[in-house]
C-alpha positions in Angstrom: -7.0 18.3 -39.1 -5.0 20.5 -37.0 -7.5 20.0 -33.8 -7.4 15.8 -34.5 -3.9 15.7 -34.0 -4.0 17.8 -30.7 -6.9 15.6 -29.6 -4.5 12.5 -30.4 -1.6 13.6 -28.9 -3.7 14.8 -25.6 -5.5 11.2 -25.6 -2.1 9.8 -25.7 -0.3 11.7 -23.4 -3.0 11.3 -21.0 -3.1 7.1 -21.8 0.6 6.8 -21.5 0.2 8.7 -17.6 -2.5 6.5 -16.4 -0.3 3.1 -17.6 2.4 4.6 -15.9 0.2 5.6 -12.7 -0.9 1.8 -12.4 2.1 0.8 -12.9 4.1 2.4 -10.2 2.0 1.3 -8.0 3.1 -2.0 -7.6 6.8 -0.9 -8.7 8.2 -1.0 -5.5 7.3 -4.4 -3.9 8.0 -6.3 -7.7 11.1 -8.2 -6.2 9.8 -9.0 -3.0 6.8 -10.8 -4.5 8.4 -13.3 -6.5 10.5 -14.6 -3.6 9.5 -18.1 -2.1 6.6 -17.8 0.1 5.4 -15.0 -0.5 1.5 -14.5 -1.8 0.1 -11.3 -3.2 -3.4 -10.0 -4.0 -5.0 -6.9 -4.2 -8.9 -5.1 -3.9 -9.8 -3.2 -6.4 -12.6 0.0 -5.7 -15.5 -2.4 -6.6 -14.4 -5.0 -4.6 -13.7 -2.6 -1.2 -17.0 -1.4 -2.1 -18.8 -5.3 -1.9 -17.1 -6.4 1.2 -17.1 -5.1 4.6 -14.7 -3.0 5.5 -14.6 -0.5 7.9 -13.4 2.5 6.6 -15.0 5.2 8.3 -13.5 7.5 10.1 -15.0 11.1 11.6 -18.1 10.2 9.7 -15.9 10.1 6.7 -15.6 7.3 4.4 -12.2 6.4 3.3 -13.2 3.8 0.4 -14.4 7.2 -1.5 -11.2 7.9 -2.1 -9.7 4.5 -2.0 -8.8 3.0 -5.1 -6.7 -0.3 -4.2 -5.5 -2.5 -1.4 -2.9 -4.7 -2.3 -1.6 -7.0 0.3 1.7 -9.0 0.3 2.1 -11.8 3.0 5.3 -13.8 3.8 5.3 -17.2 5.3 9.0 -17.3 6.6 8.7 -21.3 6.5 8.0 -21.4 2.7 10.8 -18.6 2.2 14.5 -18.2 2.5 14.7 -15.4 4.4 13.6 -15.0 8.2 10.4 -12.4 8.7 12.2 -9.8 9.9 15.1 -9.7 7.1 11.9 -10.0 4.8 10.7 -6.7 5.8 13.7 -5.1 5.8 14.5 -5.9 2.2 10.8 -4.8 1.6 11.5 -1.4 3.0 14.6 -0.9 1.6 13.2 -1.3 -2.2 11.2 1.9 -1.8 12.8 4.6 -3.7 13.4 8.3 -2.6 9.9 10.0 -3.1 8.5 7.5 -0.1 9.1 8.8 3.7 8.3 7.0 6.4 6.3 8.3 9.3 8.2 8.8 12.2 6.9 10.6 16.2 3.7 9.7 15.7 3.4 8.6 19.7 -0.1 7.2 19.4 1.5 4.8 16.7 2.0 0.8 17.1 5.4 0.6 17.3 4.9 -2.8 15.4 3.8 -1.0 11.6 6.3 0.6 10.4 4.8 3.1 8.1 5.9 4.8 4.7 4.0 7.0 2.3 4.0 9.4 -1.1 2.9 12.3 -1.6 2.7 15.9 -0.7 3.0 17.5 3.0 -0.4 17.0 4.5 -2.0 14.9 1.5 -0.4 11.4 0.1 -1.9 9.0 -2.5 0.1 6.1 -1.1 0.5 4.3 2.4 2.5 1.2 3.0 2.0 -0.6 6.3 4.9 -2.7 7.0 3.8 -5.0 9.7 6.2 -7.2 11.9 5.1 -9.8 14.2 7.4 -10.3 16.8 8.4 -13.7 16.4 10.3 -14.3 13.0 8.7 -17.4 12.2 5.6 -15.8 12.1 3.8 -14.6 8.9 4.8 -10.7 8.0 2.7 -8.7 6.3 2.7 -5.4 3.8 -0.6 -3.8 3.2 -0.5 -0.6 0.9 -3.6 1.3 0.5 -3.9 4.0 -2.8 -6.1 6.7 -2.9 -6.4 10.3 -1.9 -5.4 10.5 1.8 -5.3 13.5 4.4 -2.6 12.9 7.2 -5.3 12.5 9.5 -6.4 9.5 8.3 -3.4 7.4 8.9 -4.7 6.1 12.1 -7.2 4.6 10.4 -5.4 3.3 8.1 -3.3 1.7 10.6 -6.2 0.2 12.6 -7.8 -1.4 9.1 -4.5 -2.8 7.9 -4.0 -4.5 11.3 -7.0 -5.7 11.2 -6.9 -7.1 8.0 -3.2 -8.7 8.5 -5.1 -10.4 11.8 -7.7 -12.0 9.7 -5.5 -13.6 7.8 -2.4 -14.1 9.8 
């Protein structure tokens, strides 16, 4: 009897973790999309898996280790806010365990780039990418997984790439 209720309590500690890990993940963009013109969608593993994206990098495969891509677009002329104030609120509802990635000089000065984690390894990037022009749609594309630093370029390049397509 004794071993059923430490096999219980295990199962539940472990369910109550993995409900709070998928939650979190979309924790800190919540406000941002419900606001007017904004649209939202996400890839899940299987999905990453059936389309084409490229995610190799050094004859590594990211989407081994990739478990979502959510992606958040802004149309400033269905919202209230202009694109660039729209990323700025974005940014600023990331809490204190996110740090952005700053003198990376072969970086696009036009994503803006925050992550979790741990030193060299993170399990969340956010690519915050501005157009130039205000009135043009902005984009957020978060990737989770398990990341090494030195895939961030990568990361980068396919979140671009992706906001391009649909821009």
């Amino acid at each position: 009897m004794k071993s059923i209720t430490i096999l219980v309590a295990a199962l539940y500690a472990f369910l109550i973790q993995t409900i709070g890990l998928q939650y979190d993940s979309g924790k800190p963009f919540g406000t941002v999309e419900e606001m007017d013109g904004v649209t939202c969608f996400s890839l899940s593993k299987n999905t990453i898996n059936t389309i084409d994206v490229d995610l190799k990098d050094q004859n590594k495969n990211l989407s081994e280790n990739l478990n979502q891509i959510r992606i958040i677009i802004y149309h400033p002329e269905e919202g209230k806010v202009q694109g660039g104030e729209f990323i700025h609120k974005a940014i600023s509802l990331l809490p204190s365990p996110y740090k952005q990635l700053v003198d990376r000089h072969e970086l696009d000065k036009q994503v803006e780039i925050w992550m979790k984690g741990k030193k060299n390894k993170f399990y969340e990037c956010h690519l915050f990418i501005k157009n130039e022009n205000d009135d043009e749609n902005q984009f957020i594309v978060s990737f989770y997984g398990k990341f090494d630093i030195n895939q961030i370029k990568k990361l980068q390049n396919t979140g671009k790439n992706i906001s391009a397509g649909l821009g």
